[in-house]
LUMKOLKE-974222 format. One record per residue (C-alpha): residue number from 1; residue in one letter; z, y, x negated. Coordinates in steps of 0.5 Angstrom, whole numbers, padded with zeros to 4 digits. Example, Ala and Ser with C-alpha at 12.3 -4.5 7.8 and 13.67 -1.06 7.14 Angstrom:
2
   resi   resn       z       y       x
      1      A    0016   -0009   -0025
      2      S    0014   -0002   -0027
This chain:
402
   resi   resn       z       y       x
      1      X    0028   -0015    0052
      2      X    0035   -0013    0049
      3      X    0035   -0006    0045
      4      X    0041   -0004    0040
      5      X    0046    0001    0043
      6      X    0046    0007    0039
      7      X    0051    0013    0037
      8      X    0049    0020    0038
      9      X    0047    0022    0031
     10      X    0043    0016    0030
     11      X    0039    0017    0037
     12      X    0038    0026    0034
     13      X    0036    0023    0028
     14      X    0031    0018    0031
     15      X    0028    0024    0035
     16      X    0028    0029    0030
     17      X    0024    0024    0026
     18      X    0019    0023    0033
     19      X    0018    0031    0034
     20      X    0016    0032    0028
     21      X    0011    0027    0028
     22      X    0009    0029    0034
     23      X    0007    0035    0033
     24      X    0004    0034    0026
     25      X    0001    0027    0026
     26      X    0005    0026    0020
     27      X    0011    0023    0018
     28      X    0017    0027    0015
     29      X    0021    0027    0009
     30      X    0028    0026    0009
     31      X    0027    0032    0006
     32      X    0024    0035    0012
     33      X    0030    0032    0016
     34      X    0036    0034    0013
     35      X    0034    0042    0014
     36      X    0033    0040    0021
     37      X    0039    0037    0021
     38      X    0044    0041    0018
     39      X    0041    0046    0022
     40      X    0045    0043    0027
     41      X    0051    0040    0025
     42      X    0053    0042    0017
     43      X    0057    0035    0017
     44      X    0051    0031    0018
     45      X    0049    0026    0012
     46      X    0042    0023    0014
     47      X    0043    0018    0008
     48      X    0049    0015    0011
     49      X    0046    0015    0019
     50      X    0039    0012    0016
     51      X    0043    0006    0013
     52      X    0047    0005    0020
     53      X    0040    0003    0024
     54      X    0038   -0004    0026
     55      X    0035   -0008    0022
     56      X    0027   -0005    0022
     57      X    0028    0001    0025
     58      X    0026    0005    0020
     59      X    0023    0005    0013
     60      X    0030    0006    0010
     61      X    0031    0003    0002
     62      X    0038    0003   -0001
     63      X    0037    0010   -0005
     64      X    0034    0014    0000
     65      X    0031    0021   -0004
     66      X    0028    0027    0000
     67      X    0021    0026   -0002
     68      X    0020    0020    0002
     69      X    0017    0020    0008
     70      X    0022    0018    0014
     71      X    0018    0012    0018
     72      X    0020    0010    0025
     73      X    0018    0003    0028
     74      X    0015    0002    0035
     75      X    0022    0000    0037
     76      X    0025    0006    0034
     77      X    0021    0010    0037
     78      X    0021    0007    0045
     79      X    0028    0010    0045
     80      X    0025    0017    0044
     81      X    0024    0022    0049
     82      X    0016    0025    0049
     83      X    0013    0019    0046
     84      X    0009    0016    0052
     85      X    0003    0019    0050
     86      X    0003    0016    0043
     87      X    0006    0009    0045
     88      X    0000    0008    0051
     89      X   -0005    0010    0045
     90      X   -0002    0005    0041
     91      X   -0002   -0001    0047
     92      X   -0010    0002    0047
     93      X   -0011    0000    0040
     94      X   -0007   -0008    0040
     95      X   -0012   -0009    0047
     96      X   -0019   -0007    0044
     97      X   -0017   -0012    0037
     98      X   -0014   -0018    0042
     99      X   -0022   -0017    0046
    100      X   -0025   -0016    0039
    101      X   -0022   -0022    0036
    102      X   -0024   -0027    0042
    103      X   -0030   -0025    0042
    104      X   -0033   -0023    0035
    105      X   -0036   -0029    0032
    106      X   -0034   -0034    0026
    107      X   -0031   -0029    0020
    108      X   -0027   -0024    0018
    109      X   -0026   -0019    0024
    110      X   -0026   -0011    0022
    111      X   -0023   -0006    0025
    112      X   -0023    0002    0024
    113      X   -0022    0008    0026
    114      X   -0029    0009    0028
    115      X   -0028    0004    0033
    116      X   -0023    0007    0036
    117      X   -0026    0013    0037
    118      X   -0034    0010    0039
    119      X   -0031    0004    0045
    120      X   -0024    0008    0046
    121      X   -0025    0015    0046
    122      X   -0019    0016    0042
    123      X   -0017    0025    0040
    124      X   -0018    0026    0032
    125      X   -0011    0026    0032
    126      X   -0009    0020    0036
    127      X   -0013    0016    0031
    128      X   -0010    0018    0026
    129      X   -0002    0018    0029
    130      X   -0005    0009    0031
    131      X   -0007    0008    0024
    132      X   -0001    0011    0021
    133      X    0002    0006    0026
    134      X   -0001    0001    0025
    135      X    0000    0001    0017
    136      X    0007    0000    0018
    137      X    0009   -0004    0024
    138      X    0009   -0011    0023
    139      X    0004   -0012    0019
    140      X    0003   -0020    0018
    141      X    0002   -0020    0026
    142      X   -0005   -0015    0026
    143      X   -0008   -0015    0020
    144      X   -0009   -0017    0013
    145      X   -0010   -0011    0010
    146      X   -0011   -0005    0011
    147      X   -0013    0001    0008
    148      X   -0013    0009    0009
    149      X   -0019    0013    0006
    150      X   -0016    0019    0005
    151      X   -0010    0022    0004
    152      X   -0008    0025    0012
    153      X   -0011    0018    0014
    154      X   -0016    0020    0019
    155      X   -0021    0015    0016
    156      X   -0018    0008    0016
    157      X   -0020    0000    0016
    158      X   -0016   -0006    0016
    159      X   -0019   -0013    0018
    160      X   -0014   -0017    0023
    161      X   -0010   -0022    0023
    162      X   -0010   -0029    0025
    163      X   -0004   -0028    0029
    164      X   -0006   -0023    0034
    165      X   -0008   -0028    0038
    166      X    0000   -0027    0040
    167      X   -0001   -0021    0042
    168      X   -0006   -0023    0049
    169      X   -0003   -0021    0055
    170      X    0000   -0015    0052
    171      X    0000   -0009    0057
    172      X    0005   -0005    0055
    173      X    0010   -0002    0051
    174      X    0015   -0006    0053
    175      X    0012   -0013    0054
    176      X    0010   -0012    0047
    177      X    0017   -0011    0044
    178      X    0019   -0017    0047
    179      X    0012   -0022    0044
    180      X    0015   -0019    0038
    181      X    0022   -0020    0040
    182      X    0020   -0028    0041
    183      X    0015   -0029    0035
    184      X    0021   -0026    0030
    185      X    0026   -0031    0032
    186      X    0021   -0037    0033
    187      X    0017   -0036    0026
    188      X    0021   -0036    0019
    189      X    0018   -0032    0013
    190      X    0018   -0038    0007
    191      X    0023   -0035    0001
    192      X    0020   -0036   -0005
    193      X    0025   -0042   -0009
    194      X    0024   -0039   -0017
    195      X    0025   -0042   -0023
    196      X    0032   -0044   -0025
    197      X    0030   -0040   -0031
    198      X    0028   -0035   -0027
    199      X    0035   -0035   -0024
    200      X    0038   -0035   -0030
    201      X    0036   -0028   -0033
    202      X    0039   -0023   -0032
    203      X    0035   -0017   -0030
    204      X    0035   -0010   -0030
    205      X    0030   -0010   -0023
    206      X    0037   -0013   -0019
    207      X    0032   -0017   -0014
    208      X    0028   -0012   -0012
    209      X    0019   -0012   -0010
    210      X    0015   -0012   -0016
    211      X    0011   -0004   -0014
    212      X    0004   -0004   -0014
    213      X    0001    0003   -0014
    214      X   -0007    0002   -0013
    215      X   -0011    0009   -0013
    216      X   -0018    0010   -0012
    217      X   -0022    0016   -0012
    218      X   -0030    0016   -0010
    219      X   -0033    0022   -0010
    220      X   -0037    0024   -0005
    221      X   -0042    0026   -0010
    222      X   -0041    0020   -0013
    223      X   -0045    0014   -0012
    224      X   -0040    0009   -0007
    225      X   -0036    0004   -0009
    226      X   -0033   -0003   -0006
    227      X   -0026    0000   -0007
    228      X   -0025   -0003    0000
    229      X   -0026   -0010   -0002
    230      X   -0022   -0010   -0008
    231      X   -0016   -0008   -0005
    232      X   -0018   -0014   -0001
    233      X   -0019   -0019   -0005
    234      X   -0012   -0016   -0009
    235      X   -0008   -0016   -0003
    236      X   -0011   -0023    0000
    237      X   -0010   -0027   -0008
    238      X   -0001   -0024   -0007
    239      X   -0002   -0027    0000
    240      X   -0004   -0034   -0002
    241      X    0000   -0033   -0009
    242      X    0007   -0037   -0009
    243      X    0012   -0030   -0011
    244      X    0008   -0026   -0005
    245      X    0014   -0024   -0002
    246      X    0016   -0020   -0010
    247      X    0010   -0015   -0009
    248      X    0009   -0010   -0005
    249      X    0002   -0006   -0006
    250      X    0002    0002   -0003
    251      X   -0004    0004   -0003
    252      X   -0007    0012   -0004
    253      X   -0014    0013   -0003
    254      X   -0019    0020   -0004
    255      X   -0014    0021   -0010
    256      X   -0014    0028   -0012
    257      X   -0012    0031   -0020
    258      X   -0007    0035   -0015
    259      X   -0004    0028   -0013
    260      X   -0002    0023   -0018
    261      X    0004    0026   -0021
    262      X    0007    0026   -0013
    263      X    0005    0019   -0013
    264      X    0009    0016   -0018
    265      X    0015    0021   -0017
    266      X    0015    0017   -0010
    267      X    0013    0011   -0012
    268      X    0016    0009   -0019
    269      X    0012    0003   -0019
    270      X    0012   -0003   -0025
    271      X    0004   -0004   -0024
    272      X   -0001    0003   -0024
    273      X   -0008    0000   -0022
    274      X   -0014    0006   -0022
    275      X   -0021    0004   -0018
    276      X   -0027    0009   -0018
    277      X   -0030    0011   -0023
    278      X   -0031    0013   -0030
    279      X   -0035    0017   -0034
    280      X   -0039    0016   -0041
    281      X   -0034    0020   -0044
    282      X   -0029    0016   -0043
    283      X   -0026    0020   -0037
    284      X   -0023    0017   -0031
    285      X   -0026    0021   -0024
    286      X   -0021    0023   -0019
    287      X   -0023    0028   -0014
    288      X   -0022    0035   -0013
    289      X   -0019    0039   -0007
    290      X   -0027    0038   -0003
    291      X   -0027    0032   -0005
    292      X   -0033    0032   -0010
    293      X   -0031    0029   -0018
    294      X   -0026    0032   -0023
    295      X   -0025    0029   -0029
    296      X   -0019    0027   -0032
    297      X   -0019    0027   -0040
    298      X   -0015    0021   -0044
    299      X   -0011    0025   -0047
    300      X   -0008    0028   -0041
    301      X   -0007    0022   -0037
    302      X   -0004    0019   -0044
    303      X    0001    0025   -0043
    304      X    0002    0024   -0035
    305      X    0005    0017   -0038
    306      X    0009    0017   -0043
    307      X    0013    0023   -0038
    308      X    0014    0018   -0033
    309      X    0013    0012   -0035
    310      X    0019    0010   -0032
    311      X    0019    0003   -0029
    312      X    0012    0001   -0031
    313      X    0010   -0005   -0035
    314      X    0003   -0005   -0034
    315      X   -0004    0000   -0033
    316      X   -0010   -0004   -0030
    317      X   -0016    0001   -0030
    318      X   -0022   -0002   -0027
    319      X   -0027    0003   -0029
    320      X   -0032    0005   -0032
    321      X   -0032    0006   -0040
    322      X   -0024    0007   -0040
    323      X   -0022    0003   -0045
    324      X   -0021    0010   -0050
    325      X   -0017    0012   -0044
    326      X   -0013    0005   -0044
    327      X   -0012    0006   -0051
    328      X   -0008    0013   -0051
    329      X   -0005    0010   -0045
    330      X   -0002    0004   -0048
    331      X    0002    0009   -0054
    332      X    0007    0010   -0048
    333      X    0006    0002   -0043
    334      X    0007   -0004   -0046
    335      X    0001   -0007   -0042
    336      X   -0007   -0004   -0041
    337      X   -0013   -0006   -0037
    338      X   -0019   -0002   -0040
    339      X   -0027   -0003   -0039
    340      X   -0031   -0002   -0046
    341      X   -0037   -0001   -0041
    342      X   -0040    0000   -0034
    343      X   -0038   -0006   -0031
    344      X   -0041   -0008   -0024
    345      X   -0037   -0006   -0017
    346      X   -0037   -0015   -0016
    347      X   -0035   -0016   -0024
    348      X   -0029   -0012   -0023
    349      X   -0026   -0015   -0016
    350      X   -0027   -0021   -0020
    351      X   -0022   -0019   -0025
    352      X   -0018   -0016   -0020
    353      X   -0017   -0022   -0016
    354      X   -0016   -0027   -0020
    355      X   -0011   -0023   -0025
    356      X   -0007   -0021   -0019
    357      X   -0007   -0027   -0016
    358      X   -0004   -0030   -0024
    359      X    0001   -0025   -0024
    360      X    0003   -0028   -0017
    361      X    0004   -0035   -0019
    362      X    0010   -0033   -0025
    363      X    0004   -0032   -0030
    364      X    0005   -0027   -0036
    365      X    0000   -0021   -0036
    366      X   -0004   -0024   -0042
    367      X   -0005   -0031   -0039
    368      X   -0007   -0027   -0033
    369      X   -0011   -0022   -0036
    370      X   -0015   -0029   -0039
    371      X   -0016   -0032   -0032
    372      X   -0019   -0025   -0029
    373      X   -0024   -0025   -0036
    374      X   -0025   -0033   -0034
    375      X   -0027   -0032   -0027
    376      X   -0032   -0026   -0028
    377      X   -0034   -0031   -0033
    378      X   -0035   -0037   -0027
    379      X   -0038   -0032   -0022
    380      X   -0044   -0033   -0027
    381      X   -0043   -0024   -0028
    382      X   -0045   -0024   -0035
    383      X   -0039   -0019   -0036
    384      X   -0034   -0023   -0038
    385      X   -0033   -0019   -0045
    386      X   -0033   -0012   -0041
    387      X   -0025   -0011   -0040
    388      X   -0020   -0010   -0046
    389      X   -0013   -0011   -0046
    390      X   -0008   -0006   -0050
    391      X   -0001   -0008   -0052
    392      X    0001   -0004   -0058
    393      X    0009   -0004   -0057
    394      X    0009   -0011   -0054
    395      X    0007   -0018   -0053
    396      X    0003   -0018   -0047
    397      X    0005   -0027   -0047
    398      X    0013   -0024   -0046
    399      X    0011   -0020   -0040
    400      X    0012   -0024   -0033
    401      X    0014   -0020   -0027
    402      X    0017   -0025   -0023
């Protein structure tokens, strides 16, 4: 195993990035560094240090903004002083997925962080640090998705990856980083060949990954929902698409009245996608600082759109009697996705699927809004006709993301 030689301002940068991590749990922002930092050195430029680490040591994109979290991977964090506890965790975690996988009948294989804390006897605070891990760290090798259930992410699941399978064996740090090392250089990620069309359009996107924003709120006062499952089925259909390496879903959970604008400050997505509930009178249902149900009104979530519309092209809302709520929206985003009913948790990952999974093959949003309507369809739902697609300012045939 061969790591990278680092300068000092990279290595107090890393390691700053750790301290802070291990002793909230949680991952600072560039924000949260920077003040750090330039109580050290005035001198320091934290954008340029961050450009200068290798490859894959830290979530770093071309414009870095303060209110970023500033991630580390596992390899980063190897060259940290202090980070021993939360690496042996991390190894803990990757030996109980290996043993679960090999020894879990036929099916998918779900891990979460209950597991962790009833088979390995992990702290509260270890769980939540693994899962924060494990949402970042080479992904296609452990799990398919994943998904933290609340905000901190205390709670999450994921189901694993085929490919854990090449982690037997591994029992430690440094022998993980070498598997990894070794199944980096032997598999090669396909690279999408587009359209010659596609090639020859000029764009404003510059290349860049279409940004899916999925928000889902169920209430403990609510009654529950598959939301799991339909982000799932939304992440399972751009996998297999032909583009699956154009989109990048985040994902928030427990979404609260407080957090939406945070969210698409940060994240400045070209596609919005609410999950959860909606009430009769058209409201979508967020939750409130106890978690409990809050509802957000169609004329203030109108509002919050036509201020930070941004790079947005296209709302979905798969809830409940959101089609008013939809309607107000689409005043400001050329394309949205509102119900003109209830519509049952299996109709609604249907649509969501067979939609996402068009929009990941190069299809426009109506075709893909046709298809999703179609699969509900199929599946024998009788719902067919509850979602409702809103283009005022737009032709919904003229908008592809890829």
């Amino acid at each position: 195993m061969v790591l990278p030689t680092l300068d000092n301002d990279q290595r107090l940068y890393l390691q700053t990035i750790f301290d802070y991590f291990h002793e909230h749990g949680r991952w600072p922002t560039y924000r949260d560094v920077d003040r750090k930092l330039t109580r050290i050195r005035r001198d320091l430029d934290i954008e340029k240090i961050a450009k200068s680490l290798p490859a894959g040591f830290a979530s770093t994109s071309f414009n870095v903004r303060l209110e970023d979290e500033a991630i580390l991977s596992i390899s980063a964090i190897y060259l940290c002083a202090g980070s021993k506890e939360e690496l042996d965790d991390f190894i803990k975690m990757i030996n109980f997925c290996v043993e679960k996988y090999f020894s879990a009948e036929e099916g998918t294989v779900q891990i979460s962080s209950d597991d962790l804390r009833q088979h390995i006897g992990m702290s509260e605070l270890s769980i939540r640090k693994v899962g924060l891990f494990i949402n970042k760290e080479h992904d296609y090798y452990i799990y398919d998705q994943f998904g933290c259930k609340d905000k901190e992410c205390n709670s999450w699941t994921f189901t694993l990856s085929r490919k854990i399978r090449k982690l037997d064996g591994v029992t430690s740090i440094e022998q993980y980083l070498e598997k990894i090392d070794q199944i980096k250089k032997t598999f090669v990620t396909p690279v999408p060949r587009l359209p010659q069309s596609v090639v020859d359009t000029d764009t404003t996107r510059g290349g860049d990954q279409v940004k899916v924003l999925f928000l889902a709120a169920n209430p403990k006062d609510s009654s529950p929902l598959r939301l799991d499952e339909e982000i799932r089925s939304i992440d399972q259909a751009l996998r297999q698409a032909e583009f699956r390496d154009n989109f990048d879903i985040r994902q928030h959970w427990a979404v609260r009245v407080a957090d939406i604008q945070g969210y698409l400050l940060r994240h400045q997505p070209d596609i919005v996608h609410f999950s959860g509930h909606g009430s009769t009178s058209s409201e979508i249902i967020l939750e409130d600082n106890y978690g409990n149900s809050q509802a957000v009104s169609p004329r203030a979530l109108s509002r919050l759109f036509s201020v930070l519309k941004d790079n947005i092209r296209c709302v979905v809302l798969n809830a409940c009697y959101s089609e008013q709520q939809a309607q107000a929206i689409a005043k400001h985003i050329d394309c949205v996705v509102g119900m003109s009913n209830a519509i049952g948790d299996q109709a609604a990952i249907n649509f969501a699927s067979a939609f996402y999974q068009a929009l990941g093959y190069g299809r426009n949003v109506k075709t893909a809004f046709d298809l999703g309507c179609l699969q509900i369809d199929l599946e024998g739902l009788d719902e067919q006709d509850t979602p409702k697609l809103l283009a005022i300012n737009s032709d919904p045939e003229s908008i592809a993301f890829i």
